[in-house]
C-alpha positions in Angstrom: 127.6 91.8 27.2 126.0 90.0 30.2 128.6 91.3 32.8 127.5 94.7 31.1 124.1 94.0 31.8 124.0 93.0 34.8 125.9 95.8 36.0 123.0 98.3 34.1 120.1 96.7 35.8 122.1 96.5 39.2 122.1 100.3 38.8 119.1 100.8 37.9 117.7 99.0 41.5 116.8 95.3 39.7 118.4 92.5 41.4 118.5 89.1 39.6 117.5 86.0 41.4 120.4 83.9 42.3 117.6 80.9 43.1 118.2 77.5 41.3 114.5 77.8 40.4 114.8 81.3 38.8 114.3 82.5 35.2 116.0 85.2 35.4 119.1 84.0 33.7 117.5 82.6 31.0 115.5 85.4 30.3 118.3 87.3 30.3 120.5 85.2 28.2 117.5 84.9 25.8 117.0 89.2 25.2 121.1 89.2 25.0 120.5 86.7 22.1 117.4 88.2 20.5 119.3 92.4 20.6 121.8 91.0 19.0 120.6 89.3 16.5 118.5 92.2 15.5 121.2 94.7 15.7 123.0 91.9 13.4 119.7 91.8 11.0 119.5 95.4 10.8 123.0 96.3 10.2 123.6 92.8 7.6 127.0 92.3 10.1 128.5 89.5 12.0 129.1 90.9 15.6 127.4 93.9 17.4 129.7 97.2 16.2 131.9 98.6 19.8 130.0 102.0 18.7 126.0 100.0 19.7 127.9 98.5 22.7 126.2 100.4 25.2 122.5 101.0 23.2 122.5 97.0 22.8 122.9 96.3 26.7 119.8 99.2 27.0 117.7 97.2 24.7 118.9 93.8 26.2 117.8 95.7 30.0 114.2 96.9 28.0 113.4 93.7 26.4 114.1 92.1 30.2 112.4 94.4 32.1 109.5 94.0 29.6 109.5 90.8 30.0 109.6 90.3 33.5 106.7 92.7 33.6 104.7 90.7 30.9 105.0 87.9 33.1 104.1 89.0 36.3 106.7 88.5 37.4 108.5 92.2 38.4 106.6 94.5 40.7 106.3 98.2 38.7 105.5 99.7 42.1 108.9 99.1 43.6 111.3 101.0 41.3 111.7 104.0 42.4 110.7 106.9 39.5 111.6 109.8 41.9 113.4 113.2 40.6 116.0 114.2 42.3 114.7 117.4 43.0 111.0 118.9 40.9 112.4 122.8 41.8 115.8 124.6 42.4 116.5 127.8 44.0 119.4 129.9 43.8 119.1 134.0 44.8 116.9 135.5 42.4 116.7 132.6 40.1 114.5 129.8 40.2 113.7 126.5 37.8 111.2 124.4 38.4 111.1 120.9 36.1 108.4 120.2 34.1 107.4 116.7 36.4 103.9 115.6 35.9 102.5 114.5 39.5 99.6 112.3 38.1 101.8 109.9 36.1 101.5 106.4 37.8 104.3 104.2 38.3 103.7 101.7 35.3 102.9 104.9 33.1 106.8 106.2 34.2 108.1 102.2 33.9 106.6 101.8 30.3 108.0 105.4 29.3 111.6 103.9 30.7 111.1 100.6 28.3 110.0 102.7 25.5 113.6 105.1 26.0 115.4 101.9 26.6 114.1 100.2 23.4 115.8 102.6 20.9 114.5 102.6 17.1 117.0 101.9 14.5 118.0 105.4 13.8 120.8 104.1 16.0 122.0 101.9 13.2 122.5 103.9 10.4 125.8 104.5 10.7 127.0 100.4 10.8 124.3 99.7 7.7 126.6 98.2 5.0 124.9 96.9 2.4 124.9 93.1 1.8 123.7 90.7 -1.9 
């Protein structure tokens, strides 16, 4: 799940500090070990099911993020929160997308977390029951 992880918040624009004196790693290794066991906790199994793969390295990349954030120590203002395009064109037709220009950048970063987070609706499926 870290190489996983990595490669999401690569994508995402977040580089991790290669720096002897950097937390990163351990901050990461810590949110890899707290997702998991609550995706253990909530679905009374052993490992994380192949099927949560991909929502547990989202909530590993919120719980960092948010972390780094609570800390000081990520800058909100650099990640970029751009659409791609806010109106399209074609002929006759024409869509314009519903983006709100007043939202600030920690108000589109916390929004992000919150989608990252997941709830356990997720989970539902790997619940088995445990006594």
């Amino acid at each position: 799940m870290y190489l996983d992880t990595v490669m999401r918040l690569s994508a995402l624009g977040v580089t991790l500090s290669s720096a002897p004196s950097s937390s990163d790693d351990m901050l990461l290794k810590f949110a890899i070990d707290k997702v998991t066991n609550h995706i253990n906790n909530q679905t009374n199994l052993y490992t994380v099911p192949q099927g949560l793969h991909e929502i547990a390295v989202d909530m590993v990349v919120g719980e960092f993020l948010l972390t780094k954030k609570s800390m000081g120590l990520l800058d909100v203002e650099t990640l970029n929160f751009e659409v791609v395009a806010k109106q399209v064109q074609d002929g006759d037709t024409n869509v314009v997308f519903a983006v709100e220009a007043n939202n600030t950048p920690e108000a589109q970063f916390n929004a992000f977390v919150v989608y990252l987070q997941h709830n356990e609706v997720d989970f539902v499926r790997y619940r088995v029951l445990t006594w």
